[in-house]
C-alpha positions as CSV (number, residue, x, y, z in Angstrom):
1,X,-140.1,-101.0,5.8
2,X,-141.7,-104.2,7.6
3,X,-140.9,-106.2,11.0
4,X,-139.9,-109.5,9.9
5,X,-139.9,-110.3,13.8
6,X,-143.4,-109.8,13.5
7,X,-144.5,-111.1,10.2
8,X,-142.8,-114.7,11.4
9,X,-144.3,-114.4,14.7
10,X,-148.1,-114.2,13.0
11,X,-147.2,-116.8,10.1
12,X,-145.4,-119.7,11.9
13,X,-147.6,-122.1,13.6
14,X,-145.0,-123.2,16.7
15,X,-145.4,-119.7,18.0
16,X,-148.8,-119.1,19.6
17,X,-151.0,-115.9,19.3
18,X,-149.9,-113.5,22.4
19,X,-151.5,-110.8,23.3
20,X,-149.5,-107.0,22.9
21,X,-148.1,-106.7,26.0
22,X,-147.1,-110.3,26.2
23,X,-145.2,-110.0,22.8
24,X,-143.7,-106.3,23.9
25,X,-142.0,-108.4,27.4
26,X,-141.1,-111.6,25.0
27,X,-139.6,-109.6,21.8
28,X,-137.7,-106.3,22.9
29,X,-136.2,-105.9,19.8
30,X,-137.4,-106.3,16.0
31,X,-135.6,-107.2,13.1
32,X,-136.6,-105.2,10.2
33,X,-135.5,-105.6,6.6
34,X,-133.5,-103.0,5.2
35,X,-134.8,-100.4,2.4
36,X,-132.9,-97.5,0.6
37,X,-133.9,-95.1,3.6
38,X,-133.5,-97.4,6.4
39,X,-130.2,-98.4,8.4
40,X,-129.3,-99.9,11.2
41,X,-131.4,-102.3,14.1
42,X,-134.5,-100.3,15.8
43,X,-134.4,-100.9,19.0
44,X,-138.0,-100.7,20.7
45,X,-136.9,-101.2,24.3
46,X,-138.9,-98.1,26.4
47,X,-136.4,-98.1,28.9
48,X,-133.6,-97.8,26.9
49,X,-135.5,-95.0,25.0
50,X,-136.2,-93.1,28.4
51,X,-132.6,-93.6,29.6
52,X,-131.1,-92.4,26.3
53,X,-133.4,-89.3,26.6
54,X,-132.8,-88.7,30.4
55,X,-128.7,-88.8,29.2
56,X,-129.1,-86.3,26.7
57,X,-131.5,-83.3,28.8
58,X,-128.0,-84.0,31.4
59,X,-125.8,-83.2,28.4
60,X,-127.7,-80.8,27.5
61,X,-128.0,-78.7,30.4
62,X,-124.0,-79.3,31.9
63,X,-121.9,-77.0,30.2
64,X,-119.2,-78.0,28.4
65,X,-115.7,-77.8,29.3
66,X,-113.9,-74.9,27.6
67,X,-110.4,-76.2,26.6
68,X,-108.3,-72.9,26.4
69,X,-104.1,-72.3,25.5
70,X,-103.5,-72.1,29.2
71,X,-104.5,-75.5,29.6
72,X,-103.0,-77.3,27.3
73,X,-99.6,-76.0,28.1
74,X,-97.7,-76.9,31.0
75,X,-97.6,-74.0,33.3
76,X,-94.0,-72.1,33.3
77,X,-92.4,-70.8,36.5
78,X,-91.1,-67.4,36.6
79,X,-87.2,-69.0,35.4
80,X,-88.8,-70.4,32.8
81,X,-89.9,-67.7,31.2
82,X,-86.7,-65.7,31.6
83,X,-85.1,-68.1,30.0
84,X,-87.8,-68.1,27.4
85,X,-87.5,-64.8,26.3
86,X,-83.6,-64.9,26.2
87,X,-84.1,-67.7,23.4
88,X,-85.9,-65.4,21.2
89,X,-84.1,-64.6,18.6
90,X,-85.1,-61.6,16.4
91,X,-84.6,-61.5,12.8
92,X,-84.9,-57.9,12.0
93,X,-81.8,-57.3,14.3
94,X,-80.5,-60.2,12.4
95,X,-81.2,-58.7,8.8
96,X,-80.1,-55.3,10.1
97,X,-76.9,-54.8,8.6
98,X,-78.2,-56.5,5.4
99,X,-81.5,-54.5,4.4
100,X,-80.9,-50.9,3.9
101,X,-82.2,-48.6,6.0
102,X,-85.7,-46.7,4.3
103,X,-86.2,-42.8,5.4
104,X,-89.0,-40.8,4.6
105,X,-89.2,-37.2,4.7
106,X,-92.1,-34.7,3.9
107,X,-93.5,-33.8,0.7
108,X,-91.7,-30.4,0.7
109,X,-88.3,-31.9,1.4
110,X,-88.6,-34.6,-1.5
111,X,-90.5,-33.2,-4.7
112,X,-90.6,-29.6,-4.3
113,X,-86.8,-29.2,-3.7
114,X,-86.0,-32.1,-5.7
115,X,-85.9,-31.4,-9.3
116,X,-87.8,-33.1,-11.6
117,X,-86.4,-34.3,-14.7
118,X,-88.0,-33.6,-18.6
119,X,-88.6,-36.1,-20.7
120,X,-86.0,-35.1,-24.1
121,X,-86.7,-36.4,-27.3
122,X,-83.4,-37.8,-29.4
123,X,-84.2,-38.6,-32.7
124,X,-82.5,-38.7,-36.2
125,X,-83.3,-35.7,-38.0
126,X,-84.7,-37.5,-41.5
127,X,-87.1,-34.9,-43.4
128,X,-89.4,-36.8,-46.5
129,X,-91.1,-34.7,-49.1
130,X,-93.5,-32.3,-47.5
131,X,-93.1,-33.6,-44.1
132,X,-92.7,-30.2,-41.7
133,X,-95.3,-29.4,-38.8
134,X,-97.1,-32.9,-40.6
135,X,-97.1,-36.5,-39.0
136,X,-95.6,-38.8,-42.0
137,X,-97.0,-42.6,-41.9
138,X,-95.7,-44.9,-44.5
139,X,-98.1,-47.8,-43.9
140,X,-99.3,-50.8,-46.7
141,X,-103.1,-51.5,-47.3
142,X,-101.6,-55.4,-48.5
143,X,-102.7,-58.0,-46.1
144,X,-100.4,-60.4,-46.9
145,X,-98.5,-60.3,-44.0
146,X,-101.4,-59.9,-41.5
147,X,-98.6,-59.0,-38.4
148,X,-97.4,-55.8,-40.8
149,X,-101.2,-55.2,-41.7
150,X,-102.2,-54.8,-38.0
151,X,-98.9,-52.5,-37.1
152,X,-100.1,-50.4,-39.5
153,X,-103.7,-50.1,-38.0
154,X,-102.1,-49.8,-34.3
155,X,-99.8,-46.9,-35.4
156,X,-102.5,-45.1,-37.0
157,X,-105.1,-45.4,-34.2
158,X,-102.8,-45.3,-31.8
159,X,-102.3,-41.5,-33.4
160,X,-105.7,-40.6,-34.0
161,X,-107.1,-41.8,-30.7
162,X,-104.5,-38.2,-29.9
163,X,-105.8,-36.1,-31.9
164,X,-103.6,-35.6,-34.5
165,X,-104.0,-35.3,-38.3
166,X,-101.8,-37.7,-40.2
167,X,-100.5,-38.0,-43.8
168,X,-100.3,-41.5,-44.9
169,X,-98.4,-43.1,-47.6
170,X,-99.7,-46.5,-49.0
171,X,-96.5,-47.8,-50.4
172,X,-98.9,-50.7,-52.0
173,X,-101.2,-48.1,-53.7
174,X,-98.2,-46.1,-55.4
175,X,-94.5,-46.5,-56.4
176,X,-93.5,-43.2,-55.6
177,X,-94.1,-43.7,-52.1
178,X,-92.3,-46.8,-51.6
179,X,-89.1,-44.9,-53.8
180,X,-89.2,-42.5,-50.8
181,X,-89.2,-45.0,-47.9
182,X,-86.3,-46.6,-49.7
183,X,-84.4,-42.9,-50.3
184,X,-84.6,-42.1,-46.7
185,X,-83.9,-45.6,-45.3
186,X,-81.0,-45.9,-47.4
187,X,-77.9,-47.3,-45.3
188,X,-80.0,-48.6,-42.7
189,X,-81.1,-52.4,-42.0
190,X,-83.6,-54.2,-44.6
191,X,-85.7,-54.4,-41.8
192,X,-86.2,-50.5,-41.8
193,X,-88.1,-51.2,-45.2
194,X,-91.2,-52.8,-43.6
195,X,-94.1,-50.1,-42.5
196,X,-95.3,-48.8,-40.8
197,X,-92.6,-46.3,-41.0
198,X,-93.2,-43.1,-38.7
199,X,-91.7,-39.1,-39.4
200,X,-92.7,-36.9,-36.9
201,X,-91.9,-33.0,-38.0
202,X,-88.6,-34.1,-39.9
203,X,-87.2,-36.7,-37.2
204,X,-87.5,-40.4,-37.8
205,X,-89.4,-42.0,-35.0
206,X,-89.3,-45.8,-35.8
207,X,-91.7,-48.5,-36.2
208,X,-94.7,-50.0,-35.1
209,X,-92.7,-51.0,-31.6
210,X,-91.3,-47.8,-30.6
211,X,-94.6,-45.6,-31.7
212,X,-96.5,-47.8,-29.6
213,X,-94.0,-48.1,-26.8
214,X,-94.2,-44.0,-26.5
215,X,-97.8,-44.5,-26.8
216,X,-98.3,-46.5,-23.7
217,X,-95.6,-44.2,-21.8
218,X,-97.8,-41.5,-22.3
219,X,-94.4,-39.9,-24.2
220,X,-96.3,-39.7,-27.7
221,X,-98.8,-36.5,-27.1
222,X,-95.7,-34.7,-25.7
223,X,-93.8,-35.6,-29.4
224,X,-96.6,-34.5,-30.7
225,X,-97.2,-31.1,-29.5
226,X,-97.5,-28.2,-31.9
227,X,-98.9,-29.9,-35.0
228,X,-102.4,-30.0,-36.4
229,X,-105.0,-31.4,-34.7
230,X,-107.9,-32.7,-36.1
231,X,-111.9,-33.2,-34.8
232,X,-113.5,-36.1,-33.8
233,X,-115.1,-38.0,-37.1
234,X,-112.9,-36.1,-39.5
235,X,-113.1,-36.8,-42.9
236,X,-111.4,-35.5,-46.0
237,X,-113.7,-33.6,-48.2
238,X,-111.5,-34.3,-51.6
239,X,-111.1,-38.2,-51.3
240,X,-113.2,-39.1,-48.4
241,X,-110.5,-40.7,-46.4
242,X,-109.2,-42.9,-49.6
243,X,-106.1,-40.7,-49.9
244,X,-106.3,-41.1,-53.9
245,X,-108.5,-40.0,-56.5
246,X,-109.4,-41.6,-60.2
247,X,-107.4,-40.3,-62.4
248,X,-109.5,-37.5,-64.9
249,X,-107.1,-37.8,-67.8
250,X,-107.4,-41.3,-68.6
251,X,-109.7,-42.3,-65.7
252,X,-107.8,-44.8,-64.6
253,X,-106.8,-47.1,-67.4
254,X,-103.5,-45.6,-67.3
255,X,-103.3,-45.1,-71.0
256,X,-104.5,-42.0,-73.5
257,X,-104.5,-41.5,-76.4
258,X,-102.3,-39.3,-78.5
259,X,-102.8,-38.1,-81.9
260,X,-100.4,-37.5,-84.2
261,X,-100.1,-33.8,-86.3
262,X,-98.1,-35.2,-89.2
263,X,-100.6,-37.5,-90.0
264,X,-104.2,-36.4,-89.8
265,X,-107.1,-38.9,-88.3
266,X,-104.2,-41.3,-86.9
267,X,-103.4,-41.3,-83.4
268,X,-101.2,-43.3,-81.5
269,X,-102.4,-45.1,-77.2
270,X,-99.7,-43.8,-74.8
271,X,-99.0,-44.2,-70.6
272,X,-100.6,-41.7,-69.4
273,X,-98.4,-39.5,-67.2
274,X,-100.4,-37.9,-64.4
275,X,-101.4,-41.1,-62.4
276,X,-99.7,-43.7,-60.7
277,X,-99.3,-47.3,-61.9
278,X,-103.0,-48.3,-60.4
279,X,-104.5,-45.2,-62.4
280,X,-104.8,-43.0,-59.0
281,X,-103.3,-39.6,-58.6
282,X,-102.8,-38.3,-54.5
283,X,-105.4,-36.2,-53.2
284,X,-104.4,-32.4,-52.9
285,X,-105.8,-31.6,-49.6
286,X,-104.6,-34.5,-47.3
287,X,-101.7,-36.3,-49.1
């Protein structure tokens, strides 16, 4: 920042050299050029400085005037504020006959006397093979359809995360299965055909929606009461959770061989009858 007041007064030649307080009494105020911190005129006059400061201690120490409600409205005489209150009108007494009236009693007039009403449980009575005391899951291990896929996971956690042990049926590891999902749907909507497909001690529960819908109600423990429960981490010992085993007869080609007694050295390759179509037979101990 520079005076250009000052640099003109040095540099022109019509302006003689005066001395400090000769240039002060000429040249009360300075010009000065302009930078990116600088704004405004500086004004150099002492008194105005000592003025402006005297103006600001007075400021300072007058206190300021507290404007308050009271004074900025008008001051109401004693009719006036009759009046006042007699133009008030209430909403509640307004509402009255609209909004019903709430009572509250004590705890031992409400839910002790008060009976409370059980959950009941009303559902069709459908029984598949070697489903009593036993949670039945028809489910598909296919992830074709990824939103029948993920039921099936939601059902079957949402069952374990209980505590229950469950005996699922992979209707896309073995045709049997899916024959018995079509034998005890039969009459009912095409839509009953899709797992995951839940039997609960010989009643039909539903699907993925109504499982999960007793799950968040907190209804599904209570269905569930009675049957076996399993530990934390539980693992079959027999097929390690795979629910099917190789099959030892033709180990899982699905065809043996067959020789003939009529004709001695010749033999003839058969289907082999113990496994399913994938060469698996069930495992004994959870299926």
């Amino acid at each position: 920042m520079g005076c250009a007041s000052s640099a003109l007064l040095h540099q022109d030649p019509d302006f003689p050299v005066m001395s400090s307080t000769t240039a002060a009494a000429a040249f009360t105020h300075h010009i000065v050029s302009l930078t990116s911190s600088t704004y405004g005129l500086l004004s150099l006059d002492p008194l105005q400085i000592h003025a402006d400061q005297q103006q600001h201690k007075q400021s300072s120490t007058t206190p300021r005037h507290r404007i308050t409600l009271g004074s900025l409205l008008p001051a109401h005489s004693s009719d006036d504020s009759s009046s006042l209150n007699q133009s008030i009108i209430n909403s509640w007494d307004l509402m009255s006959d609209q909004i019903p009236s709430f009572r509250f009693f004590p705890k031992s007039q409400t839910l002790e006397n008060s009976p409370v009403p059980e959950f009941e449980f009303e559902f069709q009575k459908v029984f598949p093979p070697k489903g009593e005391n036993r949670v039945v899951v028809y489910t598909t291990s296919l992830r074709g359809v990824r939103k029948t896929f993920e039921d099936c996971n939601s059902v079957r956690s949402a069952i374990t995360s209980l505590g229950f042990m469950i005996c699922e049926r992979d209707i896309s590891m073995d045709r049997g299965y899916r024959d018995e999902l079509e034998t005890l749907m039969k009459g009912k909507p095409r839509n009953e055909l899709i797992p995951p497909r839940v039997f609960v001690n010989g009643k039909y529960i539903g699907g993925a929606e109504e499982v999960m819908a007793l799950f968040e109600s907190g209804n599904l423990a209570e269905l569930l009461q009675g049957l076996r429960k399993i530990k934390s981490g539980y693992v079959c010992g027999g097929c390690g959770g795979a629910r099917f085993l190789p099959c030892s007869s033709c180990n899982g080609s699905c065809k043996i061989r067959v020789v003939l007694v009529k004709k001695k050295g010749s033999g003839v390759v058969v289907k082999c009858g113990d496994c399913n179509e994938n060469g698996l037979v069930r495992c004994p101990i959870c299926s």
